[in-house]
C-alpha positions, -999 to +999 in steps of 0.1 A: -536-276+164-570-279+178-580-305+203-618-311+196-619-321+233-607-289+248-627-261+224-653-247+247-689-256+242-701-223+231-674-215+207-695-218+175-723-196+189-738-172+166-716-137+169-734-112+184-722-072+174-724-055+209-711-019+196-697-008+165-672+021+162-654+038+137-618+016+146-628-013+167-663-035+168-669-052+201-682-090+197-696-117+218-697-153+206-717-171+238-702-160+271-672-144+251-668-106+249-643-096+225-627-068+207-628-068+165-604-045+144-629-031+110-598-027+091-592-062+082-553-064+076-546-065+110-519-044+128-473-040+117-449-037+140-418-025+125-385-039+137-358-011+128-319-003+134-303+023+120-267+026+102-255+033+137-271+001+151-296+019+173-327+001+177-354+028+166-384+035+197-416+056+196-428+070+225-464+086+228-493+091+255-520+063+249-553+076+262-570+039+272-542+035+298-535+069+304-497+069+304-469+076+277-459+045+264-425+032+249-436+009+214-416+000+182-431+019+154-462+006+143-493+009+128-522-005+111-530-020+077-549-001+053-562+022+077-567+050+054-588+049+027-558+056+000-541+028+018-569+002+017-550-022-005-519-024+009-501-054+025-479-051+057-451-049+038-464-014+023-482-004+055-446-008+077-425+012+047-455+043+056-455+039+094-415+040+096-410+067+078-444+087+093-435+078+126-394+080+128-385+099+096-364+069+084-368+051+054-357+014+046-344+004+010-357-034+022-385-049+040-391-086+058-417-104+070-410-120+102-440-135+124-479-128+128-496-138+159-527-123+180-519-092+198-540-103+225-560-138+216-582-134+247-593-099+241-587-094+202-590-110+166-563-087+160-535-100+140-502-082+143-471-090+123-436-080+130-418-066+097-381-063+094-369-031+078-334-031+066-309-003+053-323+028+071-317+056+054-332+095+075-354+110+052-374+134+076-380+144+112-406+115+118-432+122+148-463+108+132-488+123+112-514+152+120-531+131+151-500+117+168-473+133+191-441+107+187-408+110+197-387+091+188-357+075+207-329+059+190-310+036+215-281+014+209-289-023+203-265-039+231-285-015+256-318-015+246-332-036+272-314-020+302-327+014+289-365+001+280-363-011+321-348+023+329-376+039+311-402+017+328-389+027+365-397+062+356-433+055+347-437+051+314-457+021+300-434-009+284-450-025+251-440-066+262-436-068+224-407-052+224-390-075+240-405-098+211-390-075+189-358-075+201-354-108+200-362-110+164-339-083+154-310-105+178-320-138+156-324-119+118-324-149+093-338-176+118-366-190+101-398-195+124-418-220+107-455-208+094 
């Protein structure tokens, strides 16, 4: 809900285009730099357990921070040009079986929000996949270098904090993640 008396006075400045790349467009609205995603369905992030229940992790270097990472798979929408009508349903099926070699017989939507409202429009939304079935070796397409790490549910915390304390970077969505996959079938309100 938005309080007329708390949106800041230059919030419906004209938008500026600061830089435009081939990925990202950066944007200023009045003193507000921010970043702009040109694809425009946003960003999935896919919440899958295996058969086993093992939660299913990617890990991969990510140049802007300079560090390997620990994520859930995840990917964007209609980044391709052969995938520039799908949905996040669609774009989640492709990125869990690119990026982990499994594929789902079911898909769920579960929550969109901002990935980061101060710094992004990016929307990103979290899709269930359900009855995993390993159909490949995964480890992302021609550009990417994933591994992936299957870890059982009841430990995937304590081994994301183990993973942390030897230096690798810790998506906080995860955590949102986890706690989606821990309360399947609770319905967050739109």
């Amino acid at each position: 809900m938005n309080h007329p008396d708390r949106i800041p006075h230059d919030a419906s400045a004209p938008v500026e285009t600061l830089y435009v790349g081939k990925w990202l467009s950066l944007r200023k609205r009045g003193r507000w730099e921010y970043a702009e995603r040109n694809n425009p369905g946003g960003a999935v992030i896919i919440l899958a357990v295996t058969p086993e229940d093992k939660v299913l992790f990617v890990e991969q270097y990510r140049v802007s921070i300079l560090k390997n990472t620990i994520e859930m798979p995840a990917g964007l929408v209609g980044d391709l040009h052969e995938h520039g009508d799908e949905d996040a349903l669609l774009a989640a099926g492709r990125e869990l079986e690119e990026e982990t070699g499994y594929r789902c017989k079911r898909l769920e939507f579960v929550h969109e929000g901002p990935s980061s409202s101060g710094m992004s429009t990016e929307m990103i939304a979290f899709v269930r996949a359900w009855d995993l079935e390993k159909v490949g070796p995964g480890g992302g397409d021609e550009s990417e270098n994933i591994i992936v790490h299957e870890v059982p549910r009841t430990q995937a915390g304590q081994w994301l904090f183990a993973r942390a304390a030897e230096g690798y970077s810790i998506d906080p969505k995860l955590f949102a993640g986890l706690w989606f996959i821990e309360h399947a079938g609770l319905k967050i309100p739109s």
